[in-house]
VEXMI-949780 format. One record per residue (C-alpha): x, y, z. Coordinates in Angstrom, 2 decimals, padded with zeros to 5 digits, m for minus. Layout:
N
<site x="X" y="Y" z="Z"/>
...
***
This chain:
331
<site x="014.74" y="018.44" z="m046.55"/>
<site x="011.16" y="019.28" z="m046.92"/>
<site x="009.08" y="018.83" z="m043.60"/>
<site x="006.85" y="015.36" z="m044.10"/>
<site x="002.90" y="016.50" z="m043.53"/>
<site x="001.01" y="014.45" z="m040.57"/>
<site x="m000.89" y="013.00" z="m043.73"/>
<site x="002.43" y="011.61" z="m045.37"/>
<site x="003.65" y="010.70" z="m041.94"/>
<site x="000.25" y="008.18" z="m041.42"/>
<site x="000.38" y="006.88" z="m045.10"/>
<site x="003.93" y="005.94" z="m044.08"/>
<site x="002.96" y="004.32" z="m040.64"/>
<site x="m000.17" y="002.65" z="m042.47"/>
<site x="002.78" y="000.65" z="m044.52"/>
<site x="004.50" y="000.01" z="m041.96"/>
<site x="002.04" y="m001.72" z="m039.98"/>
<site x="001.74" y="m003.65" z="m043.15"/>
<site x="005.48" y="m004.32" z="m043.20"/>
<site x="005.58" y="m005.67" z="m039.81"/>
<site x="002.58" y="m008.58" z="m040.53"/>
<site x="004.74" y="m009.88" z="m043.20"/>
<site x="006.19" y="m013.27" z="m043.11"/>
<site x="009.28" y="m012.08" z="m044.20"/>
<site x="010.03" y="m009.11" z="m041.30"/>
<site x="013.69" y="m009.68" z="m040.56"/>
<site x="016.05" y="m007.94" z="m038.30"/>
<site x="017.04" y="m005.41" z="m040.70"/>
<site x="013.54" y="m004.55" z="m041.29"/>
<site x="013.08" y="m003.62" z="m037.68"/>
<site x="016.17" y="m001.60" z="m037.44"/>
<site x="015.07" y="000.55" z="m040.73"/>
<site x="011.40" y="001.32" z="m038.78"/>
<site x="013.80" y="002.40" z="m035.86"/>
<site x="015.74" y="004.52" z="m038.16"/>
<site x="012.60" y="005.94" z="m039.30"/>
<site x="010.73" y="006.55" z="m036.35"/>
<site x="014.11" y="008.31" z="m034.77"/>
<site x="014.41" y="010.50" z="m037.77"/>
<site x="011.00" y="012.88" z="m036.69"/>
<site x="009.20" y="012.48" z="m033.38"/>
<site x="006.11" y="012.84" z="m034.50"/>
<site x="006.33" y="009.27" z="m036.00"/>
<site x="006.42" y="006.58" z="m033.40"/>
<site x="002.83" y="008.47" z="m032.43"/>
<site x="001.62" y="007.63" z="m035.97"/>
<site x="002.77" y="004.51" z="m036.04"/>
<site x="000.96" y="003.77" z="m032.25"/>
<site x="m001.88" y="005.30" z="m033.48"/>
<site x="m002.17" y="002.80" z="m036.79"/>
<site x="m001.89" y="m000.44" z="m034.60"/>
<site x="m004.54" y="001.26" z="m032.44"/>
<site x="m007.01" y="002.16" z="m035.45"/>
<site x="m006.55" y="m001.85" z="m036.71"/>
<site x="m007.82" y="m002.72" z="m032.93"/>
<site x="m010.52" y="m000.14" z="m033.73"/>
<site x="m011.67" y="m002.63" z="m036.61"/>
<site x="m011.92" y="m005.51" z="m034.22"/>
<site x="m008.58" y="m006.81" z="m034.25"/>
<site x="m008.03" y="m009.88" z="m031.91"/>
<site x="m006.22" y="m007.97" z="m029.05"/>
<site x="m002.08" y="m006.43" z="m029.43"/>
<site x="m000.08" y="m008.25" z="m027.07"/>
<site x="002.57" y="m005.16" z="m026.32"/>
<site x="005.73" y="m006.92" z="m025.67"/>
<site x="008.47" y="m003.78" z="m026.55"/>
<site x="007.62" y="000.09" z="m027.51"/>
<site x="008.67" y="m000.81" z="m031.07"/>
<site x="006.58" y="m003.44" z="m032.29"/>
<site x="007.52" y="m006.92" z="m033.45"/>
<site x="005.55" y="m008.84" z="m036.21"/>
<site x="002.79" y="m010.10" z="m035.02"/>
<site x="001.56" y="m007.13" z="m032.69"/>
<site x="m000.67" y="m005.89" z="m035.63"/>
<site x="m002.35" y="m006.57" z="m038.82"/>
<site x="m002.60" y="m004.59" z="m041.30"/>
<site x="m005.95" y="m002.89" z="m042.32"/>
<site x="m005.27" y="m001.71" z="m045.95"/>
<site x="m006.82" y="001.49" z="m046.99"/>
<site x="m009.44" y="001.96" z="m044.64"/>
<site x="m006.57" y="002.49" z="m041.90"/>
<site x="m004.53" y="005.17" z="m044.13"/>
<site x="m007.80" y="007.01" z="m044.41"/>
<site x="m008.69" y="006.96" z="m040.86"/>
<site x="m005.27" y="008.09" z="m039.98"/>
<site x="m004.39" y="010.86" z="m042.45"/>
<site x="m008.18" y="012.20" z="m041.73"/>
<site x="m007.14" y="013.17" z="m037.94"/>
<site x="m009.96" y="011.08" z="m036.51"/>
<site x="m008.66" y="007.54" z="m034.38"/>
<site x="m010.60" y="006.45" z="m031.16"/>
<site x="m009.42" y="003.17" z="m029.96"/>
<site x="m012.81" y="001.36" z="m029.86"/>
<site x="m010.80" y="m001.99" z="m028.90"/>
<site x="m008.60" y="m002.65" z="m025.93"/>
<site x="m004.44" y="m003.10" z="m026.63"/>
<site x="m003.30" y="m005.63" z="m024.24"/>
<site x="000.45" y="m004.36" z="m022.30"/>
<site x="002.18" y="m007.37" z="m020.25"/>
<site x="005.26" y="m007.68" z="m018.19"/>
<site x="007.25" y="m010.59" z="m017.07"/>
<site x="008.86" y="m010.70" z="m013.67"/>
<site x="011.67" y="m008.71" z="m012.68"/>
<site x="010.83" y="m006.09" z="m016.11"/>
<site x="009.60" y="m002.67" z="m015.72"/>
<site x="008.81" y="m001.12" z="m018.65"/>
<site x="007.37" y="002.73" z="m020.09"/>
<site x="004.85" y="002.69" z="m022.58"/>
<site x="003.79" y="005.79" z="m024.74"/>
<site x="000.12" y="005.85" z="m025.34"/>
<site x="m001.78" y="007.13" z="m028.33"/>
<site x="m003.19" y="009.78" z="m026.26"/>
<site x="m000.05" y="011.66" z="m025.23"/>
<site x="000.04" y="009.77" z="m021.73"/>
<site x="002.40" y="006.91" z="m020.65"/>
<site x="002.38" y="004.61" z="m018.40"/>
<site x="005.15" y="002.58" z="m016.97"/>
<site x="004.16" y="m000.80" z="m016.06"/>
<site x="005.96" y="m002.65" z="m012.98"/>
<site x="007.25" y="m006.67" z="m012.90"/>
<site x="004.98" y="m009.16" z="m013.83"/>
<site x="001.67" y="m006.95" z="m014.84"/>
<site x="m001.10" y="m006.98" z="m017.10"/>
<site x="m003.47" y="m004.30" z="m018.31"/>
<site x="m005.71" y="m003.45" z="m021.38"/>
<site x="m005.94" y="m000.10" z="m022.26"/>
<site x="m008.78" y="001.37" z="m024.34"/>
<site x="m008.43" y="004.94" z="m025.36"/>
<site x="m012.43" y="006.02" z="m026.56"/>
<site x="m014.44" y="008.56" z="m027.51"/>
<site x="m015.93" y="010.22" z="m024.29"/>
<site x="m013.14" y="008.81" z="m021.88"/>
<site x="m009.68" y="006.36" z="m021.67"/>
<site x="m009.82" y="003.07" z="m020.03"/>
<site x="m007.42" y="001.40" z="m018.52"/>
<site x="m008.11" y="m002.53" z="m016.48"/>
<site x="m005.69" y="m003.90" z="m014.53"/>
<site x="m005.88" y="m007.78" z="m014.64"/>
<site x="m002.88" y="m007.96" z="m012.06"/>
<site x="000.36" y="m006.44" z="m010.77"/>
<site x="000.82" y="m002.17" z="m010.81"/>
<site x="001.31" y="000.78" z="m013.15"/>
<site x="002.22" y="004.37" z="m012.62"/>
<site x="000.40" y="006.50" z="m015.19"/>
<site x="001.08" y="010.28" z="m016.09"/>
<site x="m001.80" y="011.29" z="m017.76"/>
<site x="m002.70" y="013.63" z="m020.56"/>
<site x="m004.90" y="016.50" z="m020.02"/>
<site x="m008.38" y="015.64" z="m021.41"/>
<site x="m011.39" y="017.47" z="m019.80"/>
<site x="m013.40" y="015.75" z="m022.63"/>
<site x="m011.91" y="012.06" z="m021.94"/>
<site x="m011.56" y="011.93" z="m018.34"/>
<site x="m009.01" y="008.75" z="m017.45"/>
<site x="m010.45" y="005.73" z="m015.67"/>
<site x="m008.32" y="002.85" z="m013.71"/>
<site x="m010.47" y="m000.41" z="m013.11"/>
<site x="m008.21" y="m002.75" z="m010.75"/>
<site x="m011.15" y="m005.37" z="m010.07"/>
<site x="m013.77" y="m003.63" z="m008.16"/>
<site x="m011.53" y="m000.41" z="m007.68"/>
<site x="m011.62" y="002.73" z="m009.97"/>
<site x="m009.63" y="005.69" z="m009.45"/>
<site x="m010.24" y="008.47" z="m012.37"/>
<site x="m008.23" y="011.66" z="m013.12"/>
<site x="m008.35" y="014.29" z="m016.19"/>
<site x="m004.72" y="015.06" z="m016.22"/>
<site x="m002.28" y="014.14" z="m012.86"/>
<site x="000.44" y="011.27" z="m012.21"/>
<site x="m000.75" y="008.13" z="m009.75"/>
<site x="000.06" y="004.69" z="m009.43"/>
<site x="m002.48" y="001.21" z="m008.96"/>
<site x="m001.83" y="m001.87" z="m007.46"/>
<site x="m003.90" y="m004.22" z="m008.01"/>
<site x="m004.57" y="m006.20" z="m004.66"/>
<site x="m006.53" y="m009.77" z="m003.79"/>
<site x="m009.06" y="m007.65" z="m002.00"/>
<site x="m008.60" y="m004.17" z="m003.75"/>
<site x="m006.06" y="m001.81" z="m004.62"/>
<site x="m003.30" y="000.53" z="m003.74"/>
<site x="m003.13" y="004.09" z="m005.28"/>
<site x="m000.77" y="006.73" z="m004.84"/>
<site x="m000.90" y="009.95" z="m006.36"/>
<site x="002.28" y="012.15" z="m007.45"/>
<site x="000.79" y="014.98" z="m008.60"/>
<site x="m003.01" y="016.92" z="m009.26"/>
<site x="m005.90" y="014.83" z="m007.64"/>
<site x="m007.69" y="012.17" z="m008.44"/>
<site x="m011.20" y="010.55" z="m007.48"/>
<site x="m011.28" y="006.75" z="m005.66"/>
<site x="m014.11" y="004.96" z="m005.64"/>
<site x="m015.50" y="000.93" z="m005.68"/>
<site x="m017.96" y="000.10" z="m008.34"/>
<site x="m020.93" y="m000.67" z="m006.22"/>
<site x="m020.34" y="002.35" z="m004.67"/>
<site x="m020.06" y="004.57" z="m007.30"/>
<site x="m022.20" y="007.36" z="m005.43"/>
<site x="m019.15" y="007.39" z="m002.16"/>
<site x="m016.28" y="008.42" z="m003.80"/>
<site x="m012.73" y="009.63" z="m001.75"/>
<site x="m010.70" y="012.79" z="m003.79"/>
<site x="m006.67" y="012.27" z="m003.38"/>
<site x="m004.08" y="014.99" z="m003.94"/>
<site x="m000.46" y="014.91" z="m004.46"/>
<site x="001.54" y="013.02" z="m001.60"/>
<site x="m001.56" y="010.72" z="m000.12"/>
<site x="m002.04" y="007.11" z="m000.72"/>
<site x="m004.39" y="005.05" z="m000.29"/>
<site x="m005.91" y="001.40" z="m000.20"/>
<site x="m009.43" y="001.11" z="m001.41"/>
<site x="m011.40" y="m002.01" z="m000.66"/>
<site x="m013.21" y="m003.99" z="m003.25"/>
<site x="m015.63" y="m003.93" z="m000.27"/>
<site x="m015.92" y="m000.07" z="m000.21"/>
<site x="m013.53" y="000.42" z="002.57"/>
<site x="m011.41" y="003.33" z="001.85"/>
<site x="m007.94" y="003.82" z="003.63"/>
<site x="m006.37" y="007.14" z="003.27"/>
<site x="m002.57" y="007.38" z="004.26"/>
<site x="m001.10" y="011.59" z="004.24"/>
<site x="002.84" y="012.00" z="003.44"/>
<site x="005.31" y="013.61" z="002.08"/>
<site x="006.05" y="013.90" z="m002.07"/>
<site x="008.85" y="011.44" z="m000.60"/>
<site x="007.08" y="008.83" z="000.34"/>
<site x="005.64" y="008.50" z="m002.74"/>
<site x="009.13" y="008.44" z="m004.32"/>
<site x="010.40" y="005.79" z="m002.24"/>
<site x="007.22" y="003.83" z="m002.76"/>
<site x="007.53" y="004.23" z="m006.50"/>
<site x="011.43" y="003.39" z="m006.76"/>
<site x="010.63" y="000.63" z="m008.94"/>
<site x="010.71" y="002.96" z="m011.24"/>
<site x="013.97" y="002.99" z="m011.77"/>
<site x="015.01" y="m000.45" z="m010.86"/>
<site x="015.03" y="000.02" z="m006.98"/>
<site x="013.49" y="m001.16" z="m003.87"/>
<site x="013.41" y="001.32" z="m001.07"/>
<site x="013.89" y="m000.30" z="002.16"/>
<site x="012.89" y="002.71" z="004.75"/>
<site x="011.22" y="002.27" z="007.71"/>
<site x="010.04" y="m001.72" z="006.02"/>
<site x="010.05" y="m005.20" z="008.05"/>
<site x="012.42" y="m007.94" z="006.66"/>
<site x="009.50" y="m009.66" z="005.83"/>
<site x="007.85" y="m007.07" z="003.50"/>
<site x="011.90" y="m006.23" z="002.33"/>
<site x="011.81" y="m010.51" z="000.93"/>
<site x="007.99" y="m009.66" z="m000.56"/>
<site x="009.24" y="m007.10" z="m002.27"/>
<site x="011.95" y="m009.13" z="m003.90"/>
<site x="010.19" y="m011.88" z="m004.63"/>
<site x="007.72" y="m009.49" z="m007.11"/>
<site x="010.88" y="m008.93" z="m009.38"/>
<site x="012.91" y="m012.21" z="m009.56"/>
<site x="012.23" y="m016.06" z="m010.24"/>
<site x="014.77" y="m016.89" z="m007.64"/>
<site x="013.10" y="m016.64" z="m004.67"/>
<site x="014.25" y="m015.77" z="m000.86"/>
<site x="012.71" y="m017.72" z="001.45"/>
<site x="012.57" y="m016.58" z="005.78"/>
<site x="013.40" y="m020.19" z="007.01"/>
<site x="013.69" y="m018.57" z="010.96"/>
<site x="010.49" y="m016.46" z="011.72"/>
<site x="011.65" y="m014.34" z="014.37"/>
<site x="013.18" y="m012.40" z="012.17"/>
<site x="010.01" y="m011.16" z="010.29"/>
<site x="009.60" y="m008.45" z="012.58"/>
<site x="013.12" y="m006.95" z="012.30"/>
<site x="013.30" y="m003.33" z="010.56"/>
<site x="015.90" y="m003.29" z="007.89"/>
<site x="016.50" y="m000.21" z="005.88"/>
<site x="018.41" y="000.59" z="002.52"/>
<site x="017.99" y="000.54" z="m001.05"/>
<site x="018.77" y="m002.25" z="m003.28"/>
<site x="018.39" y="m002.86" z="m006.69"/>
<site x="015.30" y="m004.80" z="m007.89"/>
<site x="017.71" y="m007.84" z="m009.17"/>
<site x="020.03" y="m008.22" z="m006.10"/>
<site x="018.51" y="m010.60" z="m003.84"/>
<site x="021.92" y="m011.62" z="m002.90"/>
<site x="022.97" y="m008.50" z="m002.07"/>
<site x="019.90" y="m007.78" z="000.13"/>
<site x="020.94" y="m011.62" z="001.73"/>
<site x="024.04" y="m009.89" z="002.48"/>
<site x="022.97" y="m007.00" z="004.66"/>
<site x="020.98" y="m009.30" z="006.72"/>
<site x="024.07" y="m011.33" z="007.35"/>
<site x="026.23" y="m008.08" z="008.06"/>
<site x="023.29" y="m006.19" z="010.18"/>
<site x="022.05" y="m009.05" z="012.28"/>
<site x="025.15" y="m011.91" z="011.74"/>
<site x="022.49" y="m014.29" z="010.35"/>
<site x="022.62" y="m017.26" z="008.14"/>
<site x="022.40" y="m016.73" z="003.86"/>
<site x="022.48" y="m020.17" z="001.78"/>
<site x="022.36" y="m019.09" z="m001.64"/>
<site x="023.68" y="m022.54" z="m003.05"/>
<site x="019.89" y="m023.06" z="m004.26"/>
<site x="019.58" y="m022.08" z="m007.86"/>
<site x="015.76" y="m021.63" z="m006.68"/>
<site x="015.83" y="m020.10" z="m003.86"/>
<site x="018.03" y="m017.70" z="m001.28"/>
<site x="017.10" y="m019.08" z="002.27"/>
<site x="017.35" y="m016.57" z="005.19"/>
<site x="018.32" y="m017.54" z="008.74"/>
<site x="018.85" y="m021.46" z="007.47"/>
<site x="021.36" y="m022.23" z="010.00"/>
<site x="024.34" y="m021.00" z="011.88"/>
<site x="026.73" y="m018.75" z="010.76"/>
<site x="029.71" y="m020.74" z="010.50"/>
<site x="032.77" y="m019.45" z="012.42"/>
<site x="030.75" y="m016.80" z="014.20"/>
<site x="029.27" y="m016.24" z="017.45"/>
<site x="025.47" y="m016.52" z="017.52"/>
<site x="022.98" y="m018.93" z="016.49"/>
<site x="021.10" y="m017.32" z="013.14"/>
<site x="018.95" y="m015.05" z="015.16"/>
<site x="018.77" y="m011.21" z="015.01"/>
<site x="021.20" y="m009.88" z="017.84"/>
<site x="018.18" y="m008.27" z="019.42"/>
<site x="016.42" y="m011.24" z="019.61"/>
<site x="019.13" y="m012.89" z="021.04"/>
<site x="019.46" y="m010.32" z="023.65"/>
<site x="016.04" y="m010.05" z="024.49"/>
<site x="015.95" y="m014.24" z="025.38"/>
<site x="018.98" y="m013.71" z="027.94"/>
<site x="017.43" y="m011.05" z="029.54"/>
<site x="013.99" y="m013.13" z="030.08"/>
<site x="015.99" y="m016.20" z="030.77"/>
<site x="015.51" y="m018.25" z="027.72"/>
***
């Protein structure tokens, strides 16, 4: 079979943006655009790159709900998109719109050559331009692994935070009064937007939390940390060296039902492990087995920690060191 030229391949992905605008898009339309985007790699990047060139003619904004588009995600922009496409030449002049709903993690190829893979409950717009590529987080957190540019350099907004990088691996979380960033690999530049002239360089291993104040808070570590920081990733929480109450925040960012701390003593309590994102319950469990607390999970809402005693068991729902410290004060 005769190799398809990147022209053919973007007149092909030009139709098939038209395709998937069509009232009629069915099921077995969307697994033949699978089959053809698996049969060369070179064209699920044509076919990113023509929903990006009809955002690039003012397109409302793509709502980016899977890497393979539904109907609905573009429009199609006739002729004027083919020829923009199969003439090399696409700058996103519009922003694509990527959102996550709680407990899903997913990786999203940009048109660039970077990806980014976008933790629970998250929004960002990215805008790939000209002279450099724009990302804004509107909430939540992203790792991104970016592209080597030195024309385009690549700039995070998270509110009044911007980190930017040329071509390295970090993460932002977006935060109510800034943002945390943690860089895997190269460096990167941290900075607040009214203070564009103080800006903090991070390499591979540091973290930090930048204020949308200016304050600047740079952690060292290991290339593990990051990884255990980052285990969302993959579907994991990484326990080590965390508090039971930052353990239940960190559950309650991936799942509707919630675990509540009903005894607040227990807060304090190290707990360490790793646990899938979705298993609340089992997390429930290890509390019960490390410190012989309480775990009512008959709540379709809600998991409630330390709720009463255990029943049949010695103790009364507090952590065993917590127990022992009140006998030897006398309470």
């Amino acid at each position: 079979m005769t190799r398809q030229s990147a022209s053919e391949i973007a007149d092909e992905a030009a139709a098939w943006v038209a395709r998937i605008d069509a009232a009629d898009w069915s099921d077995a339309d969307e697994r033949q655009l699978a089959q053809w985007m698996a049969a060369d790699p070179r064209r699920r990047g044509a076919l990113l790159q023509a929903q990006a060139c009809w955002v690039a003619l003012d397109a409302p904004p793509a709502i980016a709900r899977a890497t393979v588009p539904r109907r609905g995600f573009v429009l199609a922009a006739g002729g004027a998109l083919a020829a923009s496409i199969a003439g090399g030449f696409l700058w996103l002049a519009g922003g694509t719109t990527y959102r996550t709903d709680i407990g899903e993690i997913r990786r999203v190829p940009l048109a660039d050559g970077s990806t980014a893979t976008i933790n629970s409950d998250t929004q960002l717009e990215v805008t790939l331009a000209s002279k450099r590529r724009e990302v804004r987080i509107a909430s939540g957190e992203a790792w991104f692994r970016v592209a080597k540019d030195p024309a385009r350099p690549f700039v995070v907004e998270a509110g009044q935070v911007v980190v930017q990088a040329v071509g390295t691996a970090f993460s932002v979380r977006r935060r109510d009064a800034g943002a945390d960033i943690i860089v895997t690999e190269g460096i990167v530049e941290v900075w607040a937007a009214q203070a564009d002239g103080y800006r903090t360089s991070l390499v591979a291993g540091q973290s930090a939390f930048v204020g949308d104040n200016a304050a600047v808070r740079v952690r060292a570590g290991a290339p593990s940390d990051a990884d255990r920081a980052l285990a969302w990733r993959a579907g994991a929480i990484d326990l080590s060296g965390k508090t039971v109450a930052e353990a239940i925040t960190d559950f309650n960012r991936y799942n509707r039902r919630k675990l509540v701390l009903v005894d607040p003593r227990l807060a304090g309590e190290q707990i360490d492990g790793i646990f899938r994102t979705d298993d609340p319950e089992g997390f429930g469990k290890a509390l019960h087995d490390s410190f012989g607390v309480a775990v009512d999970s008959g709540d379709s809402d809600a998991i409630r920690i330390g709720a009463k005693n255990v029943p049949g068991e010695e103790g009364s729902g507090v952590p065993m060191s917590l127990r022992q410290q009140g006998r030897k004060t006398g309470h």
